[in-house]
C-alpha positions in Angstrom: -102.0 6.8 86.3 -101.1 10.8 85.4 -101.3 12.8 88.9 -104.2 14.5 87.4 -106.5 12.0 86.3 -106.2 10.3 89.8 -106.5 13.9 91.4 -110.2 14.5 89.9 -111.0 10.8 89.8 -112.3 11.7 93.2 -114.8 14.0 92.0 -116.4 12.0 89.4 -120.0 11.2 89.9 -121.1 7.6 89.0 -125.2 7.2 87.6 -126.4 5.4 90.5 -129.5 4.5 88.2 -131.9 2.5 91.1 -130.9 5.9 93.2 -131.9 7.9 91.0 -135.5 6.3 90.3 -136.1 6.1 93.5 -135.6 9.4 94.6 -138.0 10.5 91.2 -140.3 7.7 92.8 -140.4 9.7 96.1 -140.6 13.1 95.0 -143.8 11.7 92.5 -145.7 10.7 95.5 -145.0 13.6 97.6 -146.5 15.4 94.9 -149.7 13.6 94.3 -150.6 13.3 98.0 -150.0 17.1 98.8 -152.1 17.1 95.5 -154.7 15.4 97.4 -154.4 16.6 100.7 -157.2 18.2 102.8 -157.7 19.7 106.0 -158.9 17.8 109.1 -161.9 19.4 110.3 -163.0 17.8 114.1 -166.3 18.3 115.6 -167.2 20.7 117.8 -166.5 18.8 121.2 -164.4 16.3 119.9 -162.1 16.1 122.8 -165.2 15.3 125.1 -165.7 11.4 124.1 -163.5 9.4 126.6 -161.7 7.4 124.1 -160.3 11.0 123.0 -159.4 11.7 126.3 -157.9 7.9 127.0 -155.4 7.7 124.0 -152.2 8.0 126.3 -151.2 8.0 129.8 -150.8 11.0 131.9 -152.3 14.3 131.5 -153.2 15.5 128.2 -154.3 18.5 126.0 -158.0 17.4 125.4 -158.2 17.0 129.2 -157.8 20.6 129.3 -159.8 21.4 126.7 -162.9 19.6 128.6 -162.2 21.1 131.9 -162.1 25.0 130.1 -165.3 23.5 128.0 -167.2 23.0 131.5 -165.9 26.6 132.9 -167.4 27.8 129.7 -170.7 25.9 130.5 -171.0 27.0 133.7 -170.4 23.3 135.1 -167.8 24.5 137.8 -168.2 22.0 140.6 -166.7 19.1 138.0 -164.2 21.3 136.8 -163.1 21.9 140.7 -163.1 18.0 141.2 -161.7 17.1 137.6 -159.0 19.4 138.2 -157.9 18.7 141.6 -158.0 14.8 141.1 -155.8 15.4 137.6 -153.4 17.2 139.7 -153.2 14.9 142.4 -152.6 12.5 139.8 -150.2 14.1 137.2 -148.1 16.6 139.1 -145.2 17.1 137.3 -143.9 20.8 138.4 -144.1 22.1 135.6 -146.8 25.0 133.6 -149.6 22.3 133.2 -149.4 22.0 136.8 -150.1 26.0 137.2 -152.9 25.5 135.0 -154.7 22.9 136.8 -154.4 24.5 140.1 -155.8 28.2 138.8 -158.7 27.0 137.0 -159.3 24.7 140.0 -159.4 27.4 142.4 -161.7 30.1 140.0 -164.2 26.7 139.9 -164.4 26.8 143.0 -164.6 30.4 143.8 -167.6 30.7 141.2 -169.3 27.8 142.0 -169.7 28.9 145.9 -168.5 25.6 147.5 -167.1 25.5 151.0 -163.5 25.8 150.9 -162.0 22.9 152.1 -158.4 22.2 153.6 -157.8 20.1 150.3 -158.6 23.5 148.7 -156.8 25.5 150.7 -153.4 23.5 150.2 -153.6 23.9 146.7 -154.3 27.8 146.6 -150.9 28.0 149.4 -148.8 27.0 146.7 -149.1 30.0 145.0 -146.1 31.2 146.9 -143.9 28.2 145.3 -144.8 29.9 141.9 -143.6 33.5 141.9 -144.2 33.9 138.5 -147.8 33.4 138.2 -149.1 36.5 139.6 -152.6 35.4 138.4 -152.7 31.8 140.6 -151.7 34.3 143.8 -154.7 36.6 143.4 -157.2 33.4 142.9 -155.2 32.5 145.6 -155.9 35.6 147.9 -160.0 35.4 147.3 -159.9 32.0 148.0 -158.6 32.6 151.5 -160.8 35.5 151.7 -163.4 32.9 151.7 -162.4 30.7 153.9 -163.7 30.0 157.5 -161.5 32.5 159.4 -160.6 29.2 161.9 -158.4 27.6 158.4 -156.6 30.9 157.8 -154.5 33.4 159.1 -155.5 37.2 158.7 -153.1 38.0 156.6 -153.0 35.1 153.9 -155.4 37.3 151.8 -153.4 40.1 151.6 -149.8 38.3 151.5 -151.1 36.8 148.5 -152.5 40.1 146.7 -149.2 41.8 147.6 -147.6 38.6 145.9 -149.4 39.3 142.8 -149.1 43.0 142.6 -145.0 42.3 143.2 -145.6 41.5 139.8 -148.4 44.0 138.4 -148.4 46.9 140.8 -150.2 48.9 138.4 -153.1 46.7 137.3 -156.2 47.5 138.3 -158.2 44.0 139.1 -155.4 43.4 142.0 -155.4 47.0 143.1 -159.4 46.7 143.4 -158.7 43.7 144.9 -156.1 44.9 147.7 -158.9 47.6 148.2 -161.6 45.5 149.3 -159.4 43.9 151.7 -158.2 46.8 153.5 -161.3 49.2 153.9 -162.9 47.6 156.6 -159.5 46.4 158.5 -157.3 49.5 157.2 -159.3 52.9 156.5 -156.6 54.9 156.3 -154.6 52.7 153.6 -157.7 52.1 152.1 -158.0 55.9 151.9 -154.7 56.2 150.7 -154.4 53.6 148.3 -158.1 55.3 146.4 -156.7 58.6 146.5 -153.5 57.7 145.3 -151.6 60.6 147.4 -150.5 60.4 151.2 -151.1 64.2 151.6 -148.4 64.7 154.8 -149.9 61.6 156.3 -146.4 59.5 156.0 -146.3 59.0 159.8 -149.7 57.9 160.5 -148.9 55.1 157.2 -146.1 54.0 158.6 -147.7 53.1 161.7 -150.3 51.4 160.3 -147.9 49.2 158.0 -145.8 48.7 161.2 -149.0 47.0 162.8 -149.7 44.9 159.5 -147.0 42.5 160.3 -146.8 41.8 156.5 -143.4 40.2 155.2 -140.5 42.1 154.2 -141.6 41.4 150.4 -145.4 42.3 151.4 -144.4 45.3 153.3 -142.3 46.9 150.0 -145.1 45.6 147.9 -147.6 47.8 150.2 -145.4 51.1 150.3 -144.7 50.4 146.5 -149.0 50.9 145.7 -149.3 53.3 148.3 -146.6 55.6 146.9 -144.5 55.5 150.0 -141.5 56.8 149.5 -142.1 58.5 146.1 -145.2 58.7 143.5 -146.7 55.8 142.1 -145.8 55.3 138.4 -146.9 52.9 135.9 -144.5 49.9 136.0 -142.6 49.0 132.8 -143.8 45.8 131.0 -141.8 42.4 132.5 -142.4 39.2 132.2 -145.0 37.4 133.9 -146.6 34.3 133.3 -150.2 34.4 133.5 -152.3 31.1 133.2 -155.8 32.7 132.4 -156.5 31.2 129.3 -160.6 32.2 130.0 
């Protein structure tokens, strides 16, 4: 054989015939059933029937879409139960865990039940979630509603402080932080509304020094009350924030 013939012999291309037709077969079919194609349209509620809810094991998406359904219809003593027992039952760590324990604890803070300890357990791991500045503030009301015997003064505003760690700038926590401290704390409640310490760094300090807050809590505070320096808007980070209502 000449060098060169066996060279490009290589790069010859045989007519695979039954290849080829089946390929043209494939690409026909494609073609007709995109032709033919149209758009699923469910019906409103579909993810409510059980057998929706039951097509596979563990916790899915139209068991969230159900328990946000009910917070929507105002039915927020099954969304507390229905939350907490799918968390108890599915607990994986992960986002979908963050989930179920927020919207549990707004159920339960809009529909006026008694806090219970089984409550209460689930709104203290906020602090194992640092990220979700939103699960500490439902966490903070939820203590703020507790029977004083099942809490400890300051879980309420630990938990705020957690949240504003995060957002010290935004106004729902900072309204928030205020309606904890002007009954307990006048003068950082005064503080915090004005937004200005006005030579009154001493008498602050002493009142944060009888706080007993955390050493995060306690930076947190001087960081909304402007201790320190003024209070300026925060830059945007990244927070996770479950509120999907």
């Amino acid at each position: 054989m000449d060098p060169d013939d066996w060279l490009n012999a290589g790069f010859e291309v045989d007519d695979d015939e039954p290849v080829s037709n089946a390929r043209a077969e494939r690409i026909a079919a494609a073609r007709e059933a995109a032709a033919s194609y149209q758009a699923k349209i469910e019906e409103p509620r579909w993810f409510m029937a059980e057998n929706v809810q039951a097509t596979k094991p563990g916790a899915t998406r139209p068991e969230f879409f159900v328990l946000h359904q009910l917070y929507i219809d105002g039915a927020f003593e099954e969304v507390q139960t229905r939350a907490m027992a799918l968390f108890a039952r599915e607990r994986k760590g992960g986002a979908e865990d963050v989930e179920l324990m927020d919207i549990a604890l707004r159920a339960c803070l809009k529909s006026g039940q008694k806090v219970t300890p089984e409550v209460l357990e689930l709104a203290r791991g906020y602090a194992t979630r640092p990220t979700h500045p939103s699960l500490a503030f439902s966490a903070s009301r939820i203590f703020a509603a507790s029977p004083p015997s099942l809490v400890t003064p300051l879980e309420p505003l630990e938990a705020i402080l957690a949240a504003l760690s995060r957002h010290s700038t935004l106004l729902p926590y900072l309204t928030w932080l205020s309606k904890l401290l002007v009954e307990s704390q006048p003068l950082l409640h005064e503080v915090l509304v004005e937004r200005t310490l006005q030579g009154r760094e001493a008498e602050v300090e002493k009142a944060l020094d009888g706080l007993g807050l955390s050493e995060q809590g306690r930076r947190t505070m001087e960081k909304v009350l402007g201790v320190g320096g003024e209070v300026r808007e925060e830059e945007e980070e990244t927070v996770r924030d479950v509120r999907s209502l």
